[in-house]
C-alpha positions as CSV (number, residue, x, y, z in Angstrom):
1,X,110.3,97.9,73.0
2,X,111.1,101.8,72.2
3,X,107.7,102.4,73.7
4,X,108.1,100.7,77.1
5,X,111.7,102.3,77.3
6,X,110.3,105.8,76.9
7,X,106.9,105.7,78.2
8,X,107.4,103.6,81.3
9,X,109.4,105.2,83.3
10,X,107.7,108.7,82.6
11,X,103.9,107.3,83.2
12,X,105.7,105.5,86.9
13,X,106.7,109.3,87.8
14,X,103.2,111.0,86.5
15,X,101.1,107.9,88.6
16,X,103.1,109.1,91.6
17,X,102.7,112.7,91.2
18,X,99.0,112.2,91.1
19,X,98.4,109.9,93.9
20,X,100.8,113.1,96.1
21,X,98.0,115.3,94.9
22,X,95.6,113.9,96.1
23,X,96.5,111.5,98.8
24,X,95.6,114.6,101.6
25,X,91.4,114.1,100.4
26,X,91.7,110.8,102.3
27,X,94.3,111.0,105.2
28,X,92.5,114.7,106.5
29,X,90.5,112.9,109.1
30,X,93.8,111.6,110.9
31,X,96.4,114.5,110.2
32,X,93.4,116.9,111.7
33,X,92.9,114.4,114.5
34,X,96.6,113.9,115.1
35,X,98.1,117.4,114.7
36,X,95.0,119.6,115.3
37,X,94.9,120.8,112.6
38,X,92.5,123.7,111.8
39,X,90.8,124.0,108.2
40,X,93.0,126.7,106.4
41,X,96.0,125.0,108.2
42,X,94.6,121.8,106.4
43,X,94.4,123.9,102.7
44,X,97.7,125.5,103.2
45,X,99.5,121.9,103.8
46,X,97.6,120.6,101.0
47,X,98.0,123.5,98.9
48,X,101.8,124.1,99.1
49,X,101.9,121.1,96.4
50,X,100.7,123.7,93.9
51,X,103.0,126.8,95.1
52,X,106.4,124.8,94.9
53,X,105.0,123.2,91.5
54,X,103.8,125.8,89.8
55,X,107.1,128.4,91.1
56,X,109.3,126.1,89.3
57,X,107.6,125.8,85.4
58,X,109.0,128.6,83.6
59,X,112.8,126.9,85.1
60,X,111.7,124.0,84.0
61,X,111.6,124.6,80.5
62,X,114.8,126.2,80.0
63,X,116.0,123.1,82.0
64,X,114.0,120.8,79.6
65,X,115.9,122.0,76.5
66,X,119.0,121.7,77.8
67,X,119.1,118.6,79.5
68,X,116.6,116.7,78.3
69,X,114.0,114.6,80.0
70,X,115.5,111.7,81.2
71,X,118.1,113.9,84.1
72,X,115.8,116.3,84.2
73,X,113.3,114.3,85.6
74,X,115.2,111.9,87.5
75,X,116.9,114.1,89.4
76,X,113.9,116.2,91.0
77,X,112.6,112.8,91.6
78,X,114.9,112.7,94.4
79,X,113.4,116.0,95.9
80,X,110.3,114.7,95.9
81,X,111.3,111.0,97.8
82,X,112.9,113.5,100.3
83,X,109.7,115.6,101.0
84,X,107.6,112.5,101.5
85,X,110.6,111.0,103.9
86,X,110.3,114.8,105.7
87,X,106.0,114.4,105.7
88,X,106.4,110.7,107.1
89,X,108.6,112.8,109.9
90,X,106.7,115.6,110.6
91,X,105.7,116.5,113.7
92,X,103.9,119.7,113.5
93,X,102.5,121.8,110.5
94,X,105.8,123.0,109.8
95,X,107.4,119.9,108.7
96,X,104.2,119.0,106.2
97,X,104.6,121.7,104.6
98,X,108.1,121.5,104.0
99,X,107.7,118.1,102.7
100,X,104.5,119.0,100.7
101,X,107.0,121.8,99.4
102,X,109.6,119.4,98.1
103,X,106.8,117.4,97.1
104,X,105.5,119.8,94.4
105,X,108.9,121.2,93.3
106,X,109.9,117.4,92.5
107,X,107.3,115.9,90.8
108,X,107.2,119.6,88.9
109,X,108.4,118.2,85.7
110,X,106.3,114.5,85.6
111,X,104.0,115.8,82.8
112,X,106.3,118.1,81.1
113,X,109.2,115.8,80.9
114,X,106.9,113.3,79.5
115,X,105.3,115.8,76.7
116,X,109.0,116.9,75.5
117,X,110.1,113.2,75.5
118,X,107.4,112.5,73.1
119,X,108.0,114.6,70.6
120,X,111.7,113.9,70.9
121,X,110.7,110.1,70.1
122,X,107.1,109.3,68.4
123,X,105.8,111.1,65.5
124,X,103.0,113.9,64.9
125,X,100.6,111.3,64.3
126,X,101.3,108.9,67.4
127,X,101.2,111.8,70.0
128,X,97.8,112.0,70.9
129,X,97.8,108.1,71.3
130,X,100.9,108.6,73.7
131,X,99.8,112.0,75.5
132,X,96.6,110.7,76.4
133,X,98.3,107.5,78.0
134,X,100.5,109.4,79.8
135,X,96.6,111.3,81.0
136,X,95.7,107.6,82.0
137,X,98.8,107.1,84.2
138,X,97.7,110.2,86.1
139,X,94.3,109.3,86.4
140,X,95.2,105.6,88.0
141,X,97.7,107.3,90.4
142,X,94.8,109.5,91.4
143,X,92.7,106.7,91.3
144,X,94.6,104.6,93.3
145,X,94.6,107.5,96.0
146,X,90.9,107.0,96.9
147,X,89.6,103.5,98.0
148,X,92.7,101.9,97.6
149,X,94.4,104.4,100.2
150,X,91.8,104.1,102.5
151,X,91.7,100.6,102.7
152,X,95.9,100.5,103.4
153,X,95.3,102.9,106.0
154,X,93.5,99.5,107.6
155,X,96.9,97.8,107.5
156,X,99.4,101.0,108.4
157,X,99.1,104.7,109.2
158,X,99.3,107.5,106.9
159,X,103.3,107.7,108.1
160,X,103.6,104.3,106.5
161,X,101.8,105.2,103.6
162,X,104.2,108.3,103.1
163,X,107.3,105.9,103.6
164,X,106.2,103.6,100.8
165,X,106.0,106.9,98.8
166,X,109.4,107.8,99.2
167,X,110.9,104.2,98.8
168,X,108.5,104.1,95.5
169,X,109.9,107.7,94.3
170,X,113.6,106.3,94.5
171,X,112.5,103.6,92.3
172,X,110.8,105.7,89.7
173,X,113.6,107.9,89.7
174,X,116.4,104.7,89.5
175,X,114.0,103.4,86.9
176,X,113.9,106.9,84.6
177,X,118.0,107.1,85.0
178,X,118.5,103.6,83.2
179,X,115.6,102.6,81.4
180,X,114.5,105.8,79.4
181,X,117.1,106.2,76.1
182,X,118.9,109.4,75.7
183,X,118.5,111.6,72.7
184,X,121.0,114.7,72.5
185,X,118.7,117.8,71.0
186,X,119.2,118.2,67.7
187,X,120.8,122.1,66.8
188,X,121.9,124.5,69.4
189,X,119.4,125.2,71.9
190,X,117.9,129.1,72.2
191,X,119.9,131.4,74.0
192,X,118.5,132.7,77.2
193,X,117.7,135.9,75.8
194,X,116.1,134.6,72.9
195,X,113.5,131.7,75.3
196,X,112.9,134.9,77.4
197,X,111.8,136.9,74.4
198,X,109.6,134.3,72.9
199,X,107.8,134.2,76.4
200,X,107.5,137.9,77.0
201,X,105.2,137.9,73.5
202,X,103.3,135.3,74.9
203,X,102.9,137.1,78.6
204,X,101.3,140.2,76.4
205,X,99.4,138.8,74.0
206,X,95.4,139.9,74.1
207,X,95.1,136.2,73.0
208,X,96.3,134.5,75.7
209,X,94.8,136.8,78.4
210,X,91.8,136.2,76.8
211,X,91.4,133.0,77.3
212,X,93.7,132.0,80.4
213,X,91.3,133.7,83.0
214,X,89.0,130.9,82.2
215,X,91.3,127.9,82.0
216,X,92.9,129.2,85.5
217,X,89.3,129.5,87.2
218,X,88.1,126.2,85.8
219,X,91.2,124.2,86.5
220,X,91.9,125.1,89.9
221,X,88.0,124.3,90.9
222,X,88.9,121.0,89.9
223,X,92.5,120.7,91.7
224,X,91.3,122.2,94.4
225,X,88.0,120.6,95.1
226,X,88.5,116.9,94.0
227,X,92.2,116.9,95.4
228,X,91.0,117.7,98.8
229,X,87.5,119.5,100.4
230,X,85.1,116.9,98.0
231,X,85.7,114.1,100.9
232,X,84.7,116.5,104.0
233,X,82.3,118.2,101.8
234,X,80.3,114.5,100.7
235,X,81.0,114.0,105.1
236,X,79.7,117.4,106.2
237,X,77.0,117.7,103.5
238,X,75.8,114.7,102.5
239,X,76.4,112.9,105.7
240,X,79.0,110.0,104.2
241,X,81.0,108.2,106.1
242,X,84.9,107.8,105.6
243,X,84.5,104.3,103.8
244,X,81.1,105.6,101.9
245,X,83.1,108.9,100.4
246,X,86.2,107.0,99.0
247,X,84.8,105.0,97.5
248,X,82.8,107.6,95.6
249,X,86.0,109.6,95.1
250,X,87.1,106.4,93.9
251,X,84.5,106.3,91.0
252,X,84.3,110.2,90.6
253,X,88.2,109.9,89.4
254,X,87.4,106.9,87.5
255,X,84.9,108.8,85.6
256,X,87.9,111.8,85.5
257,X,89.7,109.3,83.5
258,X,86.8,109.0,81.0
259,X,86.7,112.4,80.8
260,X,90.3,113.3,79.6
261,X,90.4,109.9,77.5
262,X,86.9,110.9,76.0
263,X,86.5,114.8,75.9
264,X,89.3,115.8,73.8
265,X,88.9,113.1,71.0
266,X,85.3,114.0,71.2
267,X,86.1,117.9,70.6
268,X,88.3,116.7,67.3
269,X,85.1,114.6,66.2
270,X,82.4,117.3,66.6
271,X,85.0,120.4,65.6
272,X,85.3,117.9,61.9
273,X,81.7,117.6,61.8
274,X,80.2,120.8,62.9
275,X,83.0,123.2,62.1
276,X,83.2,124.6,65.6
277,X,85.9,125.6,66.9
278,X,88.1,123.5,69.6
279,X,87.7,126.2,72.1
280,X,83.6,126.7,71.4
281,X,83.3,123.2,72.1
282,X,85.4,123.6,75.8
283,X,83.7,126.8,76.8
284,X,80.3,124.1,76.4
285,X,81.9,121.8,78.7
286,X,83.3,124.4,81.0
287,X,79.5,125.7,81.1
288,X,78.3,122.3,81.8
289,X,81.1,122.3,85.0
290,X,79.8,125.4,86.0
291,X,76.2,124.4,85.9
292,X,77.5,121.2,88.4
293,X,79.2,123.3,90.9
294,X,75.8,125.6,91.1
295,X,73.8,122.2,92.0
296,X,76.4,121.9,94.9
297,X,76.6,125.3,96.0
298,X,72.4,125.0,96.0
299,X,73.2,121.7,98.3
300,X,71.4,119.8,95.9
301,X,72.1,116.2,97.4
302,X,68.9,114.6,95.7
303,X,71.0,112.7,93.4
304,X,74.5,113.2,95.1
305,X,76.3,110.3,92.9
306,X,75.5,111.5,89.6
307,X,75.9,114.9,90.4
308,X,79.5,114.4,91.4
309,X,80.5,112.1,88.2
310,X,79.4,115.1,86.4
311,X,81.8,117.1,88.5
312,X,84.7,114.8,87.8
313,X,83.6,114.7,84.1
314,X,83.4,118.3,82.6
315,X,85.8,119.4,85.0
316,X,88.3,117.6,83.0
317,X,87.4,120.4,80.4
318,X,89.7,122.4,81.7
319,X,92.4,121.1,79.6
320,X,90.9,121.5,76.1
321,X,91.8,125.3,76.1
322,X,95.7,124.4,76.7
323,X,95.4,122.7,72.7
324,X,93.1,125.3,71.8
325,X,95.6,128.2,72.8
326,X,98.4,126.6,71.7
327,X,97.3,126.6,68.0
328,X,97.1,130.8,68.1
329,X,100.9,131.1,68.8
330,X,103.7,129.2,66.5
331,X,104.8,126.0,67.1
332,X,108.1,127.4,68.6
333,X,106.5,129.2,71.4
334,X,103.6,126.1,71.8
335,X,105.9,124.7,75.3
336,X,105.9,128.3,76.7
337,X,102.4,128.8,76.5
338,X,101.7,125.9,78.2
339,X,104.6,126.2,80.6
340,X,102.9,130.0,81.5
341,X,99.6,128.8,81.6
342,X,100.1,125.5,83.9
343,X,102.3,128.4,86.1
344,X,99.3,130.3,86.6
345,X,96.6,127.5,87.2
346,X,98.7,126.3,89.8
347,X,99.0,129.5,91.4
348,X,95.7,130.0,91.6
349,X,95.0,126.0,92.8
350,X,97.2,127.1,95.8
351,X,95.2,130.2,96.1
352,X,92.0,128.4,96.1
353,X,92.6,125.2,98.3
354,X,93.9,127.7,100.8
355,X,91.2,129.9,100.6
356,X,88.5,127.9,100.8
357,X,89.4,125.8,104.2
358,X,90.4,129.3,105.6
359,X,86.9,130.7,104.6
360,X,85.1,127.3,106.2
361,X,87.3,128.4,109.0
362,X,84.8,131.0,109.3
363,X,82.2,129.3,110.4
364,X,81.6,127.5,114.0
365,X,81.7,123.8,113.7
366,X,79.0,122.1,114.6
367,X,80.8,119.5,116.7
368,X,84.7,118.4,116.7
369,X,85.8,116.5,113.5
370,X,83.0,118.6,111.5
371,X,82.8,121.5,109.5
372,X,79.8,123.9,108.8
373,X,78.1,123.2,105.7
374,X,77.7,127.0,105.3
375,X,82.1,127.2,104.6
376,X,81.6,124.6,101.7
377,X,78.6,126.9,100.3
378,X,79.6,130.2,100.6
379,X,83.3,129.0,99.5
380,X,82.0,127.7,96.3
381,X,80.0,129.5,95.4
382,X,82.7,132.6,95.5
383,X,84.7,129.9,93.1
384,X,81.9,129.8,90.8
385,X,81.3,133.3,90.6
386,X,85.1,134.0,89.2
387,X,84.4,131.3,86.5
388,X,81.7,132.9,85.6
389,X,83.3,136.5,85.7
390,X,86.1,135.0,83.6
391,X,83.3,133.4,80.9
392,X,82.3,137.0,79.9
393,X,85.6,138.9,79.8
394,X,86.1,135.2,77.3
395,X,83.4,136.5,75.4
396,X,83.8,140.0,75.6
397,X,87.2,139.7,74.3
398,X,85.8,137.3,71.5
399,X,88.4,134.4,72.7
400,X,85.7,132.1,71.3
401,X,85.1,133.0,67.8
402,X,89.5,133.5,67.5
403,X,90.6,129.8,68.9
């Protein structure tokens, strides 16, 4: 019973923060057609998720600790139902981005809310049971924004898919205010000074710069790829159809979830057996990522399907370095680290989604509707190159052999 009460209501709030994320891969066609909107329009819409979500983490936290999950929460889910009541409104670019805006900033605290609860309620043993459901809920919220979403746009617009969204928000949010229990923190919380402290030691620690470059890269490929240009890209590229490419998308974040289910309890496994370390085992997998993206920058399309499993895969990879990093700073400090570090992937995601429609953008297109294959290569492939730039300064700074 103490499960449902606590996890419930947080997973409801993560699934809809997902399926926001990524709902714009599927409805691009008719917000392009319908607004005229341009391809680094399309990235900045999409992208302001990222901006308003990451701007608000280091608030979060001190938020967090001082009044808990449950309001916390709760009360940003409102924000959020108003952004997607704004988006169903819009009229212009102005008014998506707004909503996308409030969007971000409310569902800002779905995963971190979630991660503090746990530790408030379950013991050291039961949270990597309870973290990676909490994974899963994402994942079927992300899931259920590929073939799913394109087959309701048979039945209603994507207006009346972003109404449903806000009546569903105001649920979630309802459901988190009565159903999740209150615990009051035990002690006195840190004073400001004292939180602010503890995060300027983590801000200039060698460690942490040594190993965030990486994580940053790697994770905002895979927020800003999957959440958005992999459907024009399998249309432009491979020559899929609407139908054809969600219901890849549909399989590729299936195979996500596998990935953050499987990868991390694989990288415990090996790291007993072998004796590696946790974060020799990710830069393996973030190498095998890298080595996917090159097959796409190279327009290899021989075997499309596989090739973009593996990019939903070992892109999940990107979250082994979060555990990895944590363990080099004390336990007090472990929700800063990861507060600073989800800040900065986030910034860059925004960065990065942007960047790459405005740099297709570039490029003539070869007939309305279309984009030039050449945006998605050269765009890539400049996102591949900073992972790789950020492998050796990982190396060089011996991030490896310390974690």
């Amino acid at each position: 019973m103490l499960l449902i009460r606590v996890y419930l209501p947080l997973a409801f709030g993560y699934f809809l923060s997902y399926f926001f994320r990524n709902a714009n891969a599927i409805i691009e066609q008719d917000l392009v057609a319908e607004l005229s909107l341009s391809a680094s329009s399309l990235g900045l819409l999409t992208s302001a998720y990222f901006i308003s979500f990451a701007a608000f983490q280091l608030p979060l936290g001190l938020l967090l600790d001082r009044f808990g999950p449950r309001r916390t929460e709760s009360t940003l889910l409102i924000f959020a139902a108003l952004g997607a009541t704004l988006f169903a409104l819009a009229d212009g670019l102005t008014g998506l981005i707004i909503g996308r805006l409030l969007i971000g900033f409310g569902v800002s605290a779905c995963l971190m809310a979630a991660f503090k609860a746990y530790v408030m309620w379950f013991p050291p043993e039961k949270l990597p049971m309870i973290n990676g459901l909490q994974m899963v809920a994402g994942g079927l919220g992300a899931l259920s924004a590929t073939a799913p979403l394109q087959w309701a746009l048979g039945w209603t617009d994507w207006r009346g898919i972003f109404w449903a969204l806000a009546l569903a928000t105001v649920v979630a949010s309802i459901f988190l205010w009565t159903v999740h229990p209150e615990r009051p923190a035990e002690g006195e919380p840190e004073s400001l000074e004292k939180q602010w402290s503890g995060l300027k030691s983590v801000m200039t620690s060698p460690v942490f710069w040594s190993i965030a470059p990486l994580t940053m890269f790697s994770q905002a490929a895979q927020l800003a790829i999957q959440g958005l240009w992999i459907k024009p890209w399998m249309r432009d590229v491979l020559g899929y159809d609407a139908q054809t490419a969600a219901n890849l998308l549909f399989w590729m974040t299936g195979t996500m979830i596998l990935g953050f289910l499987g990868l991390g309890s694989l990288t415990a496994r090996i790291s007993r057996q072998t004796g590696l370390q946790p974060m020799q085992i990710a830069l393996i997998t973030m190498i095998a990522f890298m080595v996917v993206q090159g097959f796409m920058v190279l327009e290899w399309t021989t075997l499309a399907t596989p090739l973009l499993l593996s990019f939903s895969f070992f892109a999940t990879s990107g979250i082994l370095p979060y555990a990895a990093l944590s363990q080099r700073f004390p336990k007090t400090l472990a929700g800063r680290v990861n507060t600073l570090l989800n800040l900065m992937v986030f910034v860059c995601a925004f960065i990065v989604q942007w960047g790459i429609g405005a740099l297709i953008d570039l490029w003539p297109a070869p007939q309305e509707g279309l984009y030039a294959p050449e945006g998605y290569q050269v765009s890539f492939g400049i996102l591949l190159g900073a992972q790789l730039l950020a492998l050796v300064w990982a190396v060089r700074t011996r991030a490896v052999q310390k974690s």
